[in-house]
VEXDREN-2710 file (C-alpha; in Angstrom, 1 decimal):
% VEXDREN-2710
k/r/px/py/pz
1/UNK/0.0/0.0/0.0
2/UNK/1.4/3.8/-1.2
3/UNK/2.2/5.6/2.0
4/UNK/1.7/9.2/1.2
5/UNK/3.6/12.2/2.5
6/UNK/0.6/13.7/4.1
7/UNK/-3.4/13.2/4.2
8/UNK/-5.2/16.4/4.7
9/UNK/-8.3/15.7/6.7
10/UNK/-11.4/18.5/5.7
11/UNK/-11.9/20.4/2.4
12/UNK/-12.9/24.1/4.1
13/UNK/-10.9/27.3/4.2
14/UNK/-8.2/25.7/6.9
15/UNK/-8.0/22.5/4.4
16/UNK/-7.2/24.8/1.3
17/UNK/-5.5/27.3/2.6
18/UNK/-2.8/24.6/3.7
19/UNK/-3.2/22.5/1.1
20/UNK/-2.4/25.3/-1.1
21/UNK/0.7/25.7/0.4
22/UNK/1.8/22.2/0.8
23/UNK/1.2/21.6/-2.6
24/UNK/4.2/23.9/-3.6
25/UNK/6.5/21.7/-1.5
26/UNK/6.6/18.7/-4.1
27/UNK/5.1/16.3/-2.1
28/UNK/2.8/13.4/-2.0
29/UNK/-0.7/14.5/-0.9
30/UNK/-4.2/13.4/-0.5
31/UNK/-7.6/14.6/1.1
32/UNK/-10.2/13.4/2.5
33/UNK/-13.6/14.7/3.4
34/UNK/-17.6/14.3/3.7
35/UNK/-17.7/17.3/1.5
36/UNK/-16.2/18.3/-1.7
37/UNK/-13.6/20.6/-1.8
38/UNK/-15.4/22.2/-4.8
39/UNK/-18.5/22.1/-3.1
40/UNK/-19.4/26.4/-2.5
41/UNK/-18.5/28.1/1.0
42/UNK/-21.8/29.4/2.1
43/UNK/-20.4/31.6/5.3
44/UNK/-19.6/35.3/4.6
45/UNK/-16.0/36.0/6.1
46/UNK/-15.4/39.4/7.1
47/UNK/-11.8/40.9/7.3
48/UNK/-9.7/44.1/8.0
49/UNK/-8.5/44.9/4.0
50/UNK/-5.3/45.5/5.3
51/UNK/-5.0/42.0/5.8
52/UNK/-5.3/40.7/2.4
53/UNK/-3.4/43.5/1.1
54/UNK/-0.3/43.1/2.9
55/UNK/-0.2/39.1/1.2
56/UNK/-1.3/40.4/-2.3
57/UNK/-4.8/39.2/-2.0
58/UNK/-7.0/42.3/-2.0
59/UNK/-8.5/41.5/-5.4
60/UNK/-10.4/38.7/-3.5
61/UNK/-12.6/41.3/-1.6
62/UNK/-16.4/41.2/-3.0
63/UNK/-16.7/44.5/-1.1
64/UNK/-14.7/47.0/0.6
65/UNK/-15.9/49.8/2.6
66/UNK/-14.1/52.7/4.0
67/UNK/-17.3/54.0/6.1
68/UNK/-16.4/51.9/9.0
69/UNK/-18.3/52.3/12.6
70/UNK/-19.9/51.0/15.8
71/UNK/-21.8/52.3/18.7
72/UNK/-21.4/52.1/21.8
73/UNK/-24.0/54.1/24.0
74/UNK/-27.2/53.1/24.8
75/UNK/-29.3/54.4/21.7
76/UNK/-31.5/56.3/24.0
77/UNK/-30.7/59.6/23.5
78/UNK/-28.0/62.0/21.1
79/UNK/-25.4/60.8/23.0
80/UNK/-26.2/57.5/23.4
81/UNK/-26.4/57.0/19.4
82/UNK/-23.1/58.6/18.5
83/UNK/-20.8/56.1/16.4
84/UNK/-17.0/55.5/17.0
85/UNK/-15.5/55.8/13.3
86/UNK/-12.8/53.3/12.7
87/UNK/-11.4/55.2/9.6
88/UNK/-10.3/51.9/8.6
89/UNK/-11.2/49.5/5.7
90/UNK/-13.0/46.5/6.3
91/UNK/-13.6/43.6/3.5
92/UNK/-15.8/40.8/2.8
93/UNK/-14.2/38.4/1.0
94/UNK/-15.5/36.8/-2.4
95/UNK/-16.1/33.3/-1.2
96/UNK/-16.3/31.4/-4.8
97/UNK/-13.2/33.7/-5.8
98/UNK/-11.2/32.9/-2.7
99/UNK/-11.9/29.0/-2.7
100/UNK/-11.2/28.7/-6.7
101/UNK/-7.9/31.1/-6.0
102/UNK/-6.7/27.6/-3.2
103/UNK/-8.3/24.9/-5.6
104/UNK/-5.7/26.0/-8.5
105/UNK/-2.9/25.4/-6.2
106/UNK/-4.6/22.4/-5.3
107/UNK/-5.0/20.9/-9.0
108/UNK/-2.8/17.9/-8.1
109/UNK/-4.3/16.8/-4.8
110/UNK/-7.1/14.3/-4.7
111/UNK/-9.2/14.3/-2.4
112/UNK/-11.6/11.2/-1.7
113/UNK/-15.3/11.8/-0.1
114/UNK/-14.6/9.4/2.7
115/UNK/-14.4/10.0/6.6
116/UNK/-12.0/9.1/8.7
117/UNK/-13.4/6.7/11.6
118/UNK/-9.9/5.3/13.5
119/UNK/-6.2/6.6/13.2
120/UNK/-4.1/4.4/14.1
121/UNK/0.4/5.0/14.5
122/UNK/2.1/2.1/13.4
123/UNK/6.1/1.6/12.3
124/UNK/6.8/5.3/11.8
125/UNK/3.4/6.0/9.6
126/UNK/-0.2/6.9/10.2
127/UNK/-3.0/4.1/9.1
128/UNK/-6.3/6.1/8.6
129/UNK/-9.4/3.9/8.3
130/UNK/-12.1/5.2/7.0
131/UNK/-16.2/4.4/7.7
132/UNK/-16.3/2.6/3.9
133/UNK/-13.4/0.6/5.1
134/UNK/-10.8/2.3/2.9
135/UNK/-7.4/2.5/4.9
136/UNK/-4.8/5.1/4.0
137/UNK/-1.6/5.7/5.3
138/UNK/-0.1/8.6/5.5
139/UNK/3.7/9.7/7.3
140/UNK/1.6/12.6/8.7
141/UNK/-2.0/13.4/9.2
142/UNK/-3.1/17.1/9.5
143/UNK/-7.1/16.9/10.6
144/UNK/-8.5/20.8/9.1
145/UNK/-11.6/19.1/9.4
146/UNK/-13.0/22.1/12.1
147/UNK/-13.2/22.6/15.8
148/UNK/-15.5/19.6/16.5
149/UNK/-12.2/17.3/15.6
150/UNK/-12.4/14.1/17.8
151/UNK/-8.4/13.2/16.7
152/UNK/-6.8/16.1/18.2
153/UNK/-6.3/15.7/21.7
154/UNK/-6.2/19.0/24.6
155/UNK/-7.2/19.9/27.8
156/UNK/-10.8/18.8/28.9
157/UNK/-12.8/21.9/29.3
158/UNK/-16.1/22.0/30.8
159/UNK/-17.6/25.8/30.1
160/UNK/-16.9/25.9/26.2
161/UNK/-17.7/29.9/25.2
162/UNK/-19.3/29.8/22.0
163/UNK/-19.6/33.0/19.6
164/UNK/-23.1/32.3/18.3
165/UNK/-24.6/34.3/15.3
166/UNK/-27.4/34.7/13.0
167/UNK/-27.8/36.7/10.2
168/UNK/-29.9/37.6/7.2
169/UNK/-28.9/38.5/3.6
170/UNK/-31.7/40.3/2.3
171/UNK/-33.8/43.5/1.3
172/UNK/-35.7/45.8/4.1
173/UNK/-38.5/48.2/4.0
174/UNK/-36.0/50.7/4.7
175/UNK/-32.0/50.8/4.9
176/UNK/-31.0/48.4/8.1
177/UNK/-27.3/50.8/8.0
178/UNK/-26.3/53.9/5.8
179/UNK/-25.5/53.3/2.2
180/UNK/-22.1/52.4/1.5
181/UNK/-21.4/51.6/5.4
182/UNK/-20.3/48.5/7.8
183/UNK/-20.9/48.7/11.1
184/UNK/-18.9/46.2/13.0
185/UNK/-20.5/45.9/16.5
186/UNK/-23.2/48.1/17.4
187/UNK/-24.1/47.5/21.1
188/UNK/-27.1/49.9/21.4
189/UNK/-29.7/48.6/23.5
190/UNK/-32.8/50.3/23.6
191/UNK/-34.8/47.8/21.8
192/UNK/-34.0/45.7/25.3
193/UNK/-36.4/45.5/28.2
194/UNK/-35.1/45.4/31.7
195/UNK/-35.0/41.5/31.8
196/UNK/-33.1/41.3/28.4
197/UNK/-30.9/44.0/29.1
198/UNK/-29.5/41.3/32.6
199/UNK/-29.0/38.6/29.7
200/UNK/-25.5/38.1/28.1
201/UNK/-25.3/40.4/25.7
202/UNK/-25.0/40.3/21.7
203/UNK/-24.4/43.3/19.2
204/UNK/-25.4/44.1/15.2
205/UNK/-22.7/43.3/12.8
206/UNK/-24.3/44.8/9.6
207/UNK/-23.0/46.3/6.1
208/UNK/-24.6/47.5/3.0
209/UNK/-24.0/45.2/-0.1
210/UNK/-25.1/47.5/-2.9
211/UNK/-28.3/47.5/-5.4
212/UNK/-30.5/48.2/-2.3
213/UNK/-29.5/44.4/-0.5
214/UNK/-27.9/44.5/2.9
215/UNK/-25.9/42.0/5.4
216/UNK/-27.8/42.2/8.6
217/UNK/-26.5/39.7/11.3
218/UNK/-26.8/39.7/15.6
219/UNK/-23.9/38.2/17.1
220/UNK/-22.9/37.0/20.7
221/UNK/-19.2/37.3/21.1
222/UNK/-18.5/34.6/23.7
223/UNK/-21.2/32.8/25.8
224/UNK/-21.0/29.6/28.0
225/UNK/-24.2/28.2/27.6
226/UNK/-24.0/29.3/23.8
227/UNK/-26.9/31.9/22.9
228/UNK/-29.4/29.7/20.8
229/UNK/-30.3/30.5/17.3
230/UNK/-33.6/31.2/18.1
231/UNK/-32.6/33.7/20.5
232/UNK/-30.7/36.0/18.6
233/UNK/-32.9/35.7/15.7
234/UNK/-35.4/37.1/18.2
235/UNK/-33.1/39.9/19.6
236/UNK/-32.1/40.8/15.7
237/UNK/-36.1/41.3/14.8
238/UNK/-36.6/43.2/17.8
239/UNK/-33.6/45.5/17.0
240/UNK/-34.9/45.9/13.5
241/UNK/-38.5/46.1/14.8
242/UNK/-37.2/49.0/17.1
243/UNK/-35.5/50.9/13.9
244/UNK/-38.8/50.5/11.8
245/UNK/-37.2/48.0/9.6
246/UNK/-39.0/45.3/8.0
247/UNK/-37.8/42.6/6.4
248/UNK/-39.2/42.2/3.1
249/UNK/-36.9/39.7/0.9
250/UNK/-34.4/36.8/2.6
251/UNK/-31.7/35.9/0.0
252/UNK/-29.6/33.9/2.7
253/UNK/-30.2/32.9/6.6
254/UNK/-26.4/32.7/7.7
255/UNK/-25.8/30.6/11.5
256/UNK/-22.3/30.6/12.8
257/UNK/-21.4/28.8/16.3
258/UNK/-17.8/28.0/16.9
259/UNK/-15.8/27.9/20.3
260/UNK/-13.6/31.0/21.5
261/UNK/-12.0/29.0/24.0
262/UNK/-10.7/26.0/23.0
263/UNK/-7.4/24.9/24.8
264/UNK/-4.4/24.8/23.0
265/UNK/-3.7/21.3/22.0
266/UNK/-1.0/19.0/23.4
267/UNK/2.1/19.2/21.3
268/UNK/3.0/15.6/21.7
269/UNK/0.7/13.5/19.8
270/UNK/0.9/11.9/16.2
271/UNK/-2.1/14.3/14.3
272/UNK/-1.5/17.6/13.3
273/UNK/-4.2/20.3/13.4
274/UNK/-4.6/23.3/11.5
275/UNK/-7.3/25.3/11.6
276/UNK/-10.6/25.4/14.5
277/UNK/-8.8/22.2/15.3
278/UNK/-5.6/23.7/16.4
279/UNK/-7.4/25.9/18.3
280/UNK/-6.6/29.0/15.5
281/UNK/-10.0/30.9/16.2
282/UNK/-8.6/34.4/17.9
283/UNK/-10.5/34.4/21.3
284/UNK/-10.8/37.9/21.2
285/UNK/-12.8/38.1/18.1
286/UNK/-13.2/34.8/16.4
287/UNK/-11.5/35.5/13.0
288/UNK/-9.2/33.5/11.6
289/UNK/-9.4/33.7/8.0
290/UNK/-6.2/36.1/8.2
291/UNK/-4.4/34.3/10.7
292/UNK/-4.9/30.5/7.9
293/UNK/-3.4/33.1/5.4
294/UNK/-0.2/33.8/7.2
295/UNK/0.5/31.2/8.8
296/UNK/0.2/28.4/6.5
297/UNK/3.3/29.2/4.1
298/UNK/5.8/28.7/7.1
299/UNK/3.9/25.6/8.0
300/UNK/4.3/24.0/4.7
301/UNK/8.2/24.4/4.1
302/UNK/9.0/23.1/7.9
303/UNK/6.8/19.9/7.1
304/UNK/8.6/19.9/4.1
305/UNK/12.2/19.7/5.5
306/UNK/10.8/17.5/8.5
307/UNK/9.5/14.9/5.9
308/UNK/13.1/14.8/4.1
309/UNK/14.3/13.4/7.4
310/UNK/12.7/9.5/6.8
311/UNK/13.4/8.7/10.5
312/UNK/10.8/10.4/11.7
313/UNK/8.0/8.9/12.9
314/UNK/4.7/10.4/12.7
315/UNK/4.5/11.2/16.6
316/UNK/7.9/13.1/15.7
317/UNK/6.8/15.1/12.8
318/UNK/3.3/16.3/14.1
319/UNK/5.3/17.1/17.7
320/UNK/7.5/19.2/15.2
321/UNK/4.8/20.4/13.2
322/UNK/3.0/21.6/16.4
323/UNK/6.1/23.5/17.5
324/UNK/6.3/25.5/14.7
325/UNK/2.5/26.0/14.5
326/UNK/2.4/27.2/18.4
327/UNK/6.2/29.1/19.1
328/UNK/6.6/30.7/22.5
329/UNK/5.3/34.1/21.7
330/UNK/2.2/33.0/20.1
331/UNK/0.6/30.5/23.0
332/UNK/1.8/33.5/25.4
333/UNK/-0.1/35.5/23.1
334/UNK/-2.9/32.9/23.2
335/UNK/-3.0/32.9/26.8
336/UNK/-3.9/36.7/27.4
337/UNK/-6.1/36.8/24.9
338/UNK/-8.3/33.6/26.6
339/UNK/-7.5/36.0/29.8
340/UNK/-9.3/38.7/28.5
341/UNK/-12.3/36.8/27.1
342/UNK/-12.7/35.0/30.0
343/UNK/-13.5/39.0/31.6
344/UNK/-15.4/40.3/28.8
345/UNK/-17.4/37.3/29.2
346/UNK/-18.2/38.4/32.8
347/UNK/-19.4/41.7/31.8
348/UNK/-22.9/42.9/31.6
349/UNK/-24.0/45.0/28.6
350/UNK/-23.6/48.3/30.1
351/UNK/-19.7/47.5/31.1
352/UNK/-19.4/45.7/27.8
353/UNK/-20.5/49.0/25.9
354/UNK/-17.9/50.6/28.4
355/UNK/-15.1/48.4/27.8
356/UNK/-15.5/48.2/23.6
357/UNK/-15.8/52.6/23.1
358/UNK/-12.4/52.4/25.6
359/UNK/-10.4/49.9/23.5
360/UNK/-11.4/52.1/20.1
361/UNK/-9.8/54.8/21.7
362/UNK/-6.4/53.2/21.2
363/UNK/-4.3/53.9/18.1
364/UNK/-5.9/52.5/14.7
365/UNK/-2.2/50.2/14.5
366/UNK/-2.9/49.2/18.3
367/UNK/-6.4/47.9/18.2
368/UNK/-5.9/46.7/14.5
369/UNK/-3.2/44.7/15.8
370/UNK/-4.8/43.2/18.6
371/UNK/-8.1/42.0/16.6
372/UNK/-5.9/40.5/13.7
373/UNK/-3.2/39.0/16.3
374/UNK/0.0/40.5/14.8
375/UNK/0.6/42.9/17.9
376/UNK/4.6/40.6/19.1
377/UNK/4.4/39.8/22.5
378/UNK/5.9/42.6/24.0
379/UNK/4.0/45.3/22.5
380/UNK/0.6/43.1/23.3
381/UNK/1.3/43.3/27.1
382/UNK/2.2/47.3/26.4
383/UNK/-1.2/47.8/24.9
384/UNK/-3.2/45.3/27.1
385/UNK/-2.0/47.4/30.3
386/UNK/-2.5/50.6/28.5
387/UNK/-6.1/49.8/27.8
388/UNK/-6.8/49.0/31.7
389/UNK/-5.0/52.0/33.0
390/UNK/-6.8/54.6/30.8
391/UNK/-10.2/52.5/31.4
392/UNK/-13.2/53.6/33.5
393/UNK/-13.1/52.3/37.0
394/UNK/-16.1/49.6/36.5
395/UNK/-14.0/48.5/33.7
396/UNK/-11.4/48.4/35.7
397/UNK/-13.0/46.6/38.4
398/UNK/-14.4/43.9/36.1
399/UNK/-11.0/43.2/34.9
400/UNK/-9.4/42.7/38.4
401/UNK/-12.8/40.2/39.3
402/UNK/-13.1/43.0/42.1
403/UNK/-16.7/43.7/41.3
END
């Protein structure tokens, strides 16, 4: 039986985007997945422009807007409905154009639909057997197959925060946000009764798509239980309802629920993860698209140079894969980043509102750097302290558990 170089498990962004890479390495790869990897992305994915622009990719944004903006007050009054402008570009990415742009690079890879049931390490390889009874084996096995992986093993956590969303492409009685505008988080809460307003809070993520169609979408940052669909399908009507808006036309419903907290995986074990399964998802904002970009390139030339080196078992070259995939800096990153969540998640709406119109106050390279994860270590601890010293006390206060 062929023993391949590597066996991608999953056909998704994380799957393609490594893939992609890997198969510049001249190696011997296959895929496997329950879907296709032709079969079409359905989730919008959001990110800052300067992103894709700084890795030559900025023709793949569908739309770009320069009107960026939240809000942060309560809605109730003048005040309490003035925006913070981010007077930074923001992008949603051309899903059909981005996944063709990572099948090209993939032309050579197969991929089989199968699932993997049982991997299994034997004399230095991988033996994957799949649920039709096909066995493959493979010197390494990367699982991109998501977050719900049951091959990569971490820490057992109980209280899993979920970032829960639902969202509505579609047209409205009247404009949901301001033409040519995004709105990234708007927190106002006056559609809220006092019961909701105790409830863990969600916020609007909204954008205008052009030809009178708009992207309309009430999101939960972290939650432990997760905020049910139903829920913030509710909330997002009532917002609307509150506004005057009416839906009229539904091109799209869009639900997203993925962990923010996932533990960093152990190092030592014989699968490799890329992706939700490596725990990827930033816990301070849930993107990751950017973060599959850059650090997938790197990725791919160490396996390569690992796999030259035929004593290696596959224990040894997912141990080394893992290493390079999680460095120092980044699972101390990692670790203030879960800290942080972990106090937002503690924070009624009132000192979330508090907290978010604070952390925009910081330099456009600061807070940029902090949402996309490219702030080094260092300079993350200068801004994280800056950002409690010039915050209100019952920010403050929230972030030291005091009250």
């Amino acid at each position: 039986m062929e023993i391949l170089d590597i066996l991608i498990l999953g056909s998704g962004p994380a799957a393609l985007c490594l893939a992609s890479e890997l198969a510049k390495q001249n190696l011997n790869i296959m895929g496997i997945s329950t879907k296709s990897p032709y079969e079409k992305w359905e989730n919008t994915y959001g990110i800052w422009a300067s992103e894709l622009e700084e890795l030559g990719l900025d023709s793949l944004l569908s739309h770009r807007w320069s009107k960026t903006l939240s809000y942060f007050g309560d809605g109730l009054n003048k005040k309490g409905n003035n925006p913070t402008k981010h007077f930074y570009d923001y992008g949603l990415i051309n899903q059909e154009a981005f996944q063709n742009e990572l099948l090209k690079s993939c032309k050579d890879i197969q991929w089989l639909n199968e699932t993997a049931k049982l991997i299994k390490s034997e004399n230095k390889h991988s033996e994957v057997i799949c649920f039709s009874g096909l066995t493959l084996k493979a010197r390494l096995v990367i699982d991109a197959s998501g977050h719900n992986s049951k091959f990569i093993k971490r820490p057992l956590l109980k209280e899993v925060a979920q970032q829960a969303a639902y969202g509505i492409v579609g047209k409205f009685s009247s404009p949901p946000v301001n033409k040519d505008q995004f709105v990234l988080m708007d927190f106002r809460s006056d559609h809220l009764n006092n019961e909701e307003l105790l409830e863990s809070p969600s916020f609007l993520y909204a954008m205008d798509l052009g030809s009178e169609t708009y992207f309309v979408e009430e999101t939960s940052l972290a939650s432990y239980p997760a905020l049910s669909q139903d829920h913030l399908k509710k909330r997002l009507l009532s917002r609307l309802n509150n506004k005057g808006v009416k839906i009229e036309e539904i091109f799209h419903e869009e639900i997203c629920l993925f962990p923010m907290n996932l533990p960093l995986p152990y190092k030592n074990q014989s699968v490799l993860g890329f992706g939700g399964s490596a725990s990827m998802v930033h816990p301070a904002s849930g993107y990751m698209i950017g973060s599959l970009l850059r650090r997938a390139p790197f990725l791919a030339k160490k396996l390569a140079i690992f796999l030259k080196e035929p004593q290696y078992s596959s224990r040894e070259l997912a141990t080394r894969g893992w290493s390079v995939l999680w460095p120092y800096e980044l699972t101390q990153r990692h670790k203030l980043y879960q800290y942080g969540l972990r106090r937002l998640m503690s924070f009624d709406e009132s000192r979330l509102r508090s907290f978010f119109s604070n952390f925009f106050k910081l330099s456009t390279k600061e807070w940029v750097g902090f949402l996309t994860n490219t702030l080094p270590l260092p300079k993350l601890i200068y801004v994280m302290s800056k950002m409690f010293i010039n915050s209100p006390l019952k920010v403050k206060l929230g972030m030291l558990k005091i009250k």
